[in-house]
C-alpha positions as CSV (number, residue, x, y, z in Angstrom):
1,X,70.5,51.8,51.8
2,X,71.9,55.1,50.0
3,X,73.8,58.1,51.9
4,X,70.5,59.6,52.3
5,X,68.6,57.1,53.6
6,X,71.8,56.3,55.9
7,X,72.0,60.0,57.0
8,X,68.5,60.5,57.7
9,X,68.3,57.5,60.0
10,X,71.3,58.7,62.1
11,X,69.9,62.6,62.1
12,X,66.4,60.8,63.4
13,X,68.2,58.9,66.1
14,X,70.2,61.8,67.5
15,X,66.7,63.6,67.6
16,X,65.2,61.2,69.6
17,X,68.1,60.7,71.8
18,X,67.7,64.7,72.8
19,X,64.3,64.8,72.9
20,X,63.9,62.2,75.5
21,X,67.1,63.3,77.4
22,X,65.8,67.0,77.5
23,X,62.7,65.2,79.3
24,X,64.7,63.9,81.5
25,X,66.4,67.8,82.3
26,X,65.8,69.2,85.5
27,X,67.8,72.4,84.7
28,X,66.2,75.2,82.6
29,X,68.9,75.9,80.6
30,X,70.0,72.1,80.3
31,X,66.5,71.8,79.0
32,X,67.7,74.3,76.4
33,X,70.6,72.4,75.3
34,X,69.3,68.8,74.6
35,X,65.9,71.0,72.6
36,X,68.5,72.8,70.6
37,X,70.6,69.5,69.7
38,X,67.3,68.2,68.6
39,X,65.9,70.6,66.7
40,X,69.7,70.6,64.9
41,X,68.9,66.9,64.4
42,X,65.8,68.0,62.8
43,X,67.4,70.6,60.7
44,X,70.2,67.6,59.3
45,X,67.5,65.1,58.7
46,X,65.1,67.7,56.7
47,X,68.5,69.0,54.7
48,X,69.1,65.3,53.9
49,X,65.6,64.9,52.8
50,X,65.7,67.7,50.3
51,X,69.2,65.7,49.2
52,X,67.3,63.2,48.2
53,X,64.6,64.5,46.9
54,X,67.1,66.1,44.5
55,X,65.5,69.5,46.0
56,X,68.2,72.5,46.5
57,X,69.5,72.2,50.3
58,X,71.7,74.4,52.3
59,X,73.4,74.4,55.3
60,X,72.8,77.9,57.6
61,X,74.9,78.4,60.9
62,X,72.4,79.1,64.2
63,X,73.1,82.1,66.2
64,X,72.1,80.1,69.5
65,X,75.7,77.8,69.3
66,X,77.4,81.0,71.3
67,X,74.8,80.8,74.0
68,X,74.6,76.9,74.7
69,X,78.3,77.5,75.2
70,X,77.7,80.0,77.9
71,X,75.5,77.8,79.7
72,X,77.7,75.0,79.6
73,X,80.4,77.9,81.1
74,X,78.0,78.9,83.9
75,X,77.6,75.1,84.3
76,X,81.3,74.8,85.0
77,X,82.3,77.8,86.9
78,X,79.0,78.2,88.7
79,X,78.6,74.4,90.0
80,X,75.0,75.1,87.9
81,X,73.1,72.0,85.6
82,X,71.8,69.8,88.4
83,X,69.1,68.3,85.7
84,X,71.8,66.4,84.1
85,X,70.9,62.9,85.3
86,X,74.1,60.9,86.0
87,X,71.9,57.4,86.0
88,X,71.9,58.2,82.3
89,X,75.5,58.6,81.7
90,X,75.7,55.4,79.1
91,X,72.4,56.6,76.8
92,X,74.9,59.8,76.5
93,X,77.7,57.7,75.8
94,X,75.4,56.3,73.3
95,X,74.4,59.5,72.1
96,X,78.3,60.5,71.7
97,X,78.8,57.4,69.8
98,X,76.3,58.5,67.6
99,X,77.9,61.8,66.9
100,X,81.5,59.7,66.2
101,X,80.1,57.9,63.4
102,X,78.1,60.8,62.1
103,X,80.9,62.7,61.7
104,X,82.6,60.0,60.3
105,X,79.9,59.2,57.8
106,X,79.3,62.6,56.4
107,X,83.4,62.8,56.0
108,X,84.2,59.6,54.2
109,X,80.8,60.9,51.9
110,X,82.3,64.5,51.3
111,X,85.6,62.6,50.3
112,X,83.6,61.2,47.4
113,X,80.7,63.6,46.9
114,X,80.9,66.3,44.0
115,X,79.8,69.8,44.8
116,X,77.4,71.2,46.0
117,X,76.7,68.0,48.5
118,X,80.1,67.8,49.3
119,X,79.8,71.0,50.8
120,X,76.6,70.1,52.6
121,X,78.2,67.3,53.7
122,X,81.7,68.6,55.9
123,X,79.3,71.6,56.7
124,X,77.1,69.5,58.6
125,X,79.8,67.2,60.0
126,X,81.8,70.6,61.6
127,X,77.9,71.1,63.1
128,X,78.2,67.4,64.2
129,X,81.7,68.1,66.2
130,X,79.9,70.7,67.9
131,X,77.2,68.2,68.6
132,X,80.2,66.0,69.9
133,X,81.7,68.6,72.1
134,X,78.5,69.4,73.8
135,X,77.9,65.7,74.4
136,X,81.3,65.5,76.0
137,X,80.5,68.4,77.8
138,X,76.8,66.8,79.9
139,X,79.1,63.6,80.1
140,X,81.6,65.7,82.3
141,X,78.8,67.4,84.4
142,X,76.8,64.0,84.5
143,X,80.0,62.3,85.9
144,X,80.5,65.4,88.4
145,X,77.9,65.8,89.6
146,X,77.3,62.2,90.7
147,X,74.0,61.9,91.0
């Protein structure tokens, strides 16, 4: 299996993780988080496509990244995000450990790729460490909140 391939089966699992987790979302702006990380999975899978494809592919920064980390503040000083479901505290693990060796993938790739994918490549793993951090984040309130 090439990078490509490689990456686009990890972007497509991380979607599906979110999607079904935001399902799952009691909380309206929960809800909001686990779309966003999903449609960000999306974004990674269809830039790894073009990769492939040898179509031109670029990496653009999303403006909503400021206000998923305000929720996850309200979350923490407010005692807010009820709808994350602690019963489902391993899938997130799982979904974390999915992150880990993204990030891990994409970096031992840009370590080897010439330019413009290796660009593309520690662009999308820095998005990945924000995926990471978020992840970390709904495992804190998940384990919290104790439901």
């Amino acid at each position: 299996m090439n990078i490509f391939d490689q990456a686009m089966e990890v972007e497509k699992e991380g979607e599906s993780f979110y999607r079904q987790f935001s399902l799952e979302a009691l909380d309206k702006g929960m809800k909001k988080v686990l779309m966003w990380l999903a449609s960000q999975e999306r974004k990674h899978y269809n830039i790894f496509k073009k990769l492939k494809e040898q179509r031109p592919a670029s990496v653009t920064e999303s403006a909503v990244l400021n206000e998923i980390e305000s929720i996850f503040e309200a979350c923490k000083v407010k005692e807010l995000c009820s709808g994350v479901n602690a019963s489902r505290v391993a899938l997130y693990r799982a979904a974390l450990e999915a992150e880990i060796r993204s990030i891990s993938l994409y970096e031992k790739h840009a370590n080897t790729a010439a330019a413009p994918q290796k660009e593309i490549f520690l662009k999308i793993a820095a998005e990945e460490k924000n995926h990471k951090m978020m992840m970390e984040n709904i495992i804190k309130l998940a384990t919290r909140s104790g439901e």
